[in-house]
DSSP file (Angstrom, degrees, kcal/mol; ACC not computed):
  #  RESIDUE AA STRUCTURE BP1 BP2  ACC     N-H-->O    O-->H-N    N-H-->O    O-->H-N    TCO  KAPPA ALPHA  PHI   PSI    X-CA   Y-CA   Z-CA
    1    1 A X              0   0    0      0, 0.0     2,-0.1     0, 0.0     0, 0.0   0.000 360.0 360.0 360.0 133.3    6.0   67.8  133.9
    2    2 A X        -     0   0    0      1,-0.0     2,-0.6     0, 0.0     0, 0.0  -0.213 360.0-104.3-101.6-176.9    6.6   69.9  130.6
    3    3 A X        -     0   0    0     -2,-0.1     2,-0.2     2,-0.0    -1,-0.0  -0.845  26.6-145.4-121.2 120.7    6.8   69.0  127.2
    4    4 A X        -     0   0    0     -2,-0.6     2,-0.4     2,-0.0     0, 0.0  -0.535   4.6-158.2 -81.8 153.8    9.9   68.8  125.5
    5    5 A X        -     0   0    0     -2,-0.2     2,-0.4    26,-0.0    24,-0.0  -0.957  12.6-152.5-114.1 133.3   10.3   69.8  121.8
    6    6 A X        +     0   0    0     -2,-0.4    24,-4.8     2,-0.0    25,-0.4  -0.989  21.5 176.0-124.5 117.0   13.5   68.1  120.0
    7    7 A X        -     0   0    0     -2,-0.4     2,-0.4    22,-0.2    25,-0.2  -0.487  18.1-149.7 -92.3-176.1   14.9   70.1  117.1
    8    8 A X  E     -a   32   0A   0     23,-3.0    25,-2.8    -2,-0.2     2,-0.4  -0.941  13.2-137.5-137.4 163.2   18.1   70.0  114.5
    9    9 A X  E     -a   33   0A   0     -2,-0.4    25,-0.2    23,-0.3     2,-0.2  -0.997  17.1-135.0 -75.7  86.8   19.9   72.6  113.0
   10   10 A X        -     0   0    0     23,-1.5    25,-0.4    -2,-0.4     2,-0.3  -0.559  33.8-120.5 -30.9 117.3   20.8   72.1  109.1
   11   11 A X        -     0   0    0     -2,-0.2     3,-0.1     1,-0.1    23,-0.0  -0.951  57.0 -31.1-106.4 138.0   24.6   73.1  108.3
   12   12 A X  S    S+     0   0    0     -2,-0.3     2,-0.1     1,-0.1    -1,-0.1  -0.823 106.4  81.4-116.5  10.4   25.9   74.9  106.5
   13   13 A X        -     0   0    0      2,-0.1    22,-0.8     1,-0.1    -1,-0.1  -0.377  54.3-155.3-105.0 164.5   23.8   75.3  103.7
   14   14 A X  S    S+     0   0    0     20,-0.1     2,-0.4    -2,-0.1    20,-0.1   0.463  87.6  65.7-117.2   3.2   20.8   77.7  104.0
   15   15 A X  S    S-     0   0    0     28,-0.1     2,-1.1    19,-0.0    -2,-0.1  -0.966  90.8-135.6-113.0 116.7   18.4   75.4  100.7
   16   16 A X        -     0   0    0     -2,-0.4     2,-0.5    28,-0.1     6,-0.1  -0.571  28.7-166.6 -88.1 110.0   18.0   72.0  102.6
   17   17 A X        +     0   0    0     -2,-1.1     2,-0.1     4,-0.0     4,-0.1  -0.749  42.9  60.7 -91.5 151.3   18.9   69.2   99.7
   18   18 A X        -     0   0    0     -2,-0.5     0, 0.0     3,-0.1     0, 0.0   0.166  62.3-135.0 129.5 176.3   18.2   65.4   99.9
   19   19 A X  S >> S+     0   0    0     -2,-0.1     4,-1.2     2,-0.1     3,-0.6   0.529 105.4  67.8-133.9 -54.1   14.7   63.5  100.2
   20   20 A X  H 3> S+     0   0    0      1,-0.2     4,-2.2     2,-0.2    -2,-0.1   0.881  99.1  44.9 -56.0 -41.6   16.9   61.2  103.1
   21   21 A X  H 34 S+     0   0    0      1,-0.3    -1,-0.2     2,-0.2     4,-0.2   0.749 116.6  44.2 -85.4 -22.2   17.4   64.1  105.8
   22   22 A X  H <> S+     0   0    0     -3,-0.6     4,-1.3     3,-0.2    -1,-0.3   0.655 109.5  59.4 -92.6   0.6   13.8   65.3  105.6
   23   23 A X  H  < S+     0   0    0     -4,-1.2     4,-0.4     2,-0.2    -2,-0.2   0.898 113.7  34.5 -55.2 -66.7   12.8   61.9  105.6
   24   24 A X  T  < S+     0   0    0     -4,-2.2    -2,-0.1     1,-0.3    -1,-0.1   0.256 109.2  66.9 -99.7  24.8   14.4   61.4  108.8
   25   25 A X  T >> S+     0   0    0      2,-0.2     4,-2.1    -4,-0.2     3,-0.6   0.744  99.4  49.1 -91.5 -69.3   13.7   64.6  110.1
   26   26 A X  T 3< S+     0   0    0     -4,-1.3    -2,-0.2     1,-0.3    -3,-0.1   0.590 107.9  55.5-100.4  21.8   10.4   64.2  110.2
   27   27 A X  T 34 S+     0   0    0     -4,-0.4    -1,-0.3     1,-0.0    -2,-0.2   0.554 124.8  18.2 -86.2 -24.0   10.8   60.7  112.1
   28   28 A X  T <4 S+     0   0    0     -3,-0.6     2,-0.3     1,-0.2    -3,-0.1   0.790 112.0  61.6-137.4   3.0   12.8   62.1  114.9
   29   29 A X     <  -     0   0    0     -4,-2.1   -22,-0.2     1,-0.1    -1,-0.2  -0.970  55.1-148.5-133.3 152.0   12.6   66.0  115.4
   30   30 A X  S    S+     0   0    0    -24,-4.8     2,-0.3    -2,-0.3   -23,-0.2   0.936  95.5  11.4 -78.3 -42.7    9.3   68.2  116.2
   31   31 A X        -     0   0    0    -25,-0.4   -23,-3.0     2,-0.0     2,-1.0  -0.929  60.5-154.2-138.4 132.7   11.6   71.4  113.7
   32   32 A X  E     -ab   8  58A   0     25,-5.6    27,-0.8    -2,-0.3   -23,-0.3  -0.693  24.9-149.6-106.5 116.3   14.5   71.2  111.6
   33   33 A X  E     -ab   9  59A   0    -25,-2.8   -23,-1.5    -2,-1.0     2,-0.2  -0.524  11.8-162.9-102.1 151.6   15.9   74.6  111.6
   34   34 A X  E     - b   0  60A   0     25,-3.4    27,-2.5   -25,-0.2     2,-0.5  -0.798  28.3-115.5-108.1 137.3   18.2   76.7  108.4
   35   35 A X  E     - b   0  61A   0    -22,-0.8     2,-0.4   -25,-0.4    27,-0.2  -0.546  38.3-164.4 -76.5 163.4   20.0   79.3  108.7
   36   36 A X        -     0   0    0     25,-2.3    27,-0.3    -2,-0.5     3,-0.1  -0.987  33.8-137.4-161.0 144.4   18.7   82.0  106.9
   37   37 A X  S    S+     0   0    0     -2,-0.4     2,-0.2    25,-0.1    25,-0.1   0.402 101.3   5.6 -68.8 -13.4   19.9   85.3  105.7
   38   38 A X  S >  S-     0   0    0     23,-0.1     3,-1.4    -3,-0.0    23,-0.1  -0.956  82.1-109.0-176.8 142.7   16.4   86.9  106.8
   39   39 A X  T 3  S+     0   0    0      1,-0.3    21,-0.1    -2,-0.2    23,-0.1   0.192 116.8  61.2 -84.1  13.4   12.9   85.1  109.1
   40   40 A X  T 3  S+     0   0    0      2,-0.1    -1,-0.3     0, 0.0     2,-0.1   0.352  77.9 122.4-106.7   5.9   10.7   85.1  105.9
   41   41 A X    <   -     0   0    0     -3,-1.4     2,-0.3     1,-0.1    19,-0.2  -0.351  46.6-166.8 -64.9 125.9   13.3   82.7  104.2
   42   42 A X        -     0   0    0     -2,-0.1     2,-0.4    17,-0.1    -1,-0.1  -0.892  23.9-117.9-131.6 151.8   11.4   79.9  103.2
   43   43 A X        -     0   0    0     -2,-0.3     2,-0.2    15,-0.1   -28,-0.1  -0.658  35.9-170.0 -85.2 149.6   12.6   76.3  102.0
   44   44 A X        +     0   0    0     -2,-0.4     2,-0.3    10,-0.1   -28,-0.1  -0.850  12.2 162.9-117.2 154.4   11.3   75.5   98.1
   45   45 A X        -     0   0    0     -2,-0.2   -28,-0.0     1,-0.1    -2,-0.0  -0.874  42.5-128.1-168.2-179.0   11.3   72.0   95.9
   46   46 A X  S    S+     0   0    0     -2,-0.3     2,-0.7     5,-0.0    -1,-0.1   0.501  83.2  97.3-105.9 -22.4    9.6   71.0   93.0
   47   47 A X     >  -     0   0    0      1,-0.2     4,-3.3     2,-0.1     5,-0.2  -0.727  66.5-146.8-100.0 137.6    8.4   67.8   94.6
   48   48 A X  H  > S+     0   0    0     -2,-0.7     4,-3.9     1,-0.2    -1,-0.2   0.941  97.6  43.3 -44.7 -65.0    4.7   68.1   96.0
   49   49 A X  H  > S+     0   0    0      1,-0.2     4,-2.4     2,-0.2     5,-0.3   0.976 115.8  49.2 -64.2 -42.5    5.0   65.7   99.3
   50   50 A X  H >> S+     0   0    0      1,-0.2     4,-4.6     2,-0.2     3,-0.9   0.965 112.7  52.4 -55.7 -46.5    9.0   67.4  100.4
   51   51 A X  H 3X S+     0   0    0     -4,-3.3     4,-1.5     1,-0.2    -2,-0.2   0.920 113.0  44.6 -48.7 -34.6    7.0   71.1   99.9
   52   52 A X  H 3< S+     0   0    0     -4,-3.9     4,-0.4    -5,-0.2    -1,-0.2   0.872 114.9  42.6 -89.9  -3.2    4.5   69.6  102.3
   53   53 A X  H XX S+     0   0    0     -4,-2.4     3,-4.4    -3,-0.9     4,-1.7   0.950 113.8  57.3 -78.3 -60.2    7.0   68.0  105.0
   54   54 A X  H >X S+     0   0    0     -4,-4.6     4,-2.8    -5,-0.3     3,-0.9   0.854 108.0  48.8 -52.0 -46.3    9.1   71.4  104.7
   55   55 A X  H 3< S+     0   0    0     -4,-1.5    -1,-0.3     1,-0.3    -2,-0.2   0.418 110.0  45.4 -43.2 -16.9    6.2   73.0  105.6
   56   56 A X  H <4 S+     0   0    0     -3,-4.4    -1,-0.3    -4,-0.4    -2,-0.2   0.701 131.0  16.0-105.2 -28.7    5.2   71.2  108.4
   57   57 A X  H << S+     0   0    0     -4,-1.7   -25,-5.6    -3,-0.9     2,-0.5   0.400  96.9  97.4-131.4  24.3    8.7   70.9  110.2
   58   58 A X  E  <  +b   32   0A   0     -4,-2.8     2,-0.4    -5,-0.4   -25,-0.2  -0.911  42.8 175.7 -97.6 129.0   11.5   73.9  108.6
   59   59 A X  E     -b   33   0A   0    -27,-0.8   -25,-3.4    -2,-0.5   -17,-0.1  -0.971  32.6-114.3-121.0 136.2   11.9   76.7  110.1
   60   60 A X  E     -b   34   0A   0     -2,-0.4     2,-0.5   -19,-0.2   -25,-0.1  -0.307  21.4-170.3 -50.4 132.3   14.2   79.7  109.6
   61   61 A X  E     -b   35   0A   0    -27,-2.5   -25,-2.3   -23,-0.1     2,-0.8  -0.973  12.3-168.1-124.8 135.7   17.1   80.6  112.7
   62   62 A X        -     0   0    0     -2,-0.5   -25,-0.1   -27,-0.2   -27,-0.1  -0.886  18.1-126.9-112.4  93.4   18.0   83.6  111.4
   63   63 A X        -     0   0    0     -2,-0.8     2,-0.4   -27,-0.3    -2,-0.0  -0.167  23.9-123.3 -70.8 160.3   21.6   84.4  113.7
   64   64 A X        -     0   0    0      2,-0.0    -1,-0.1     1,-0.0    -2,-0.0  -0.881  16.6-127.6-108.5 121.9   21.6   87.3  115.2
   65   65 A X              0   0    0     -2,-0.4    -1,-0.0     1,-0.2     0, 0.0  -0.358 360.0 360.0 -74.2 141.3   24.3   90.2  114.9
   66   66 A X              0   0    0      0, 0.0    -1,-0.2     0, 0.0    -2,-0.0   0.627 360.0 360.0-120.5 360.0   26.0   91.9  117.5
């Protein structure tokens, strides 16, 4: 039996805003993923504890052109 990972996808913004959604973000998904313009695109905020939650579950999806 394998191990499932449950992400979300943030839309449409690629700067993830409110305190609520990373709140519950990191109650119910393993990554919450941005788009981003580029895979070194990193989420920022001023407030210590959200810089350490992004850090532990935001990740870049960086779409891919064809």
């Amino acid at each position: 039996m394998g191990f499932t990972m449950y992400s979300a996808l943030y839309y449409p913004h690629i700067q993830v805003k409110g305190e609520e959604l990373v709140k519950t973000a990191l109650l119910l998904w393993d990554q919450l993923k941005f788009i981003a313009p580029f895979a070194e695109w990193a989420q920022h905020s001023d407030d210590y504890w959200l810089q350490e939650a992004f850090q532990l579950i935001a990740k870049p999806h960086v779409p891919v052109m064809s």
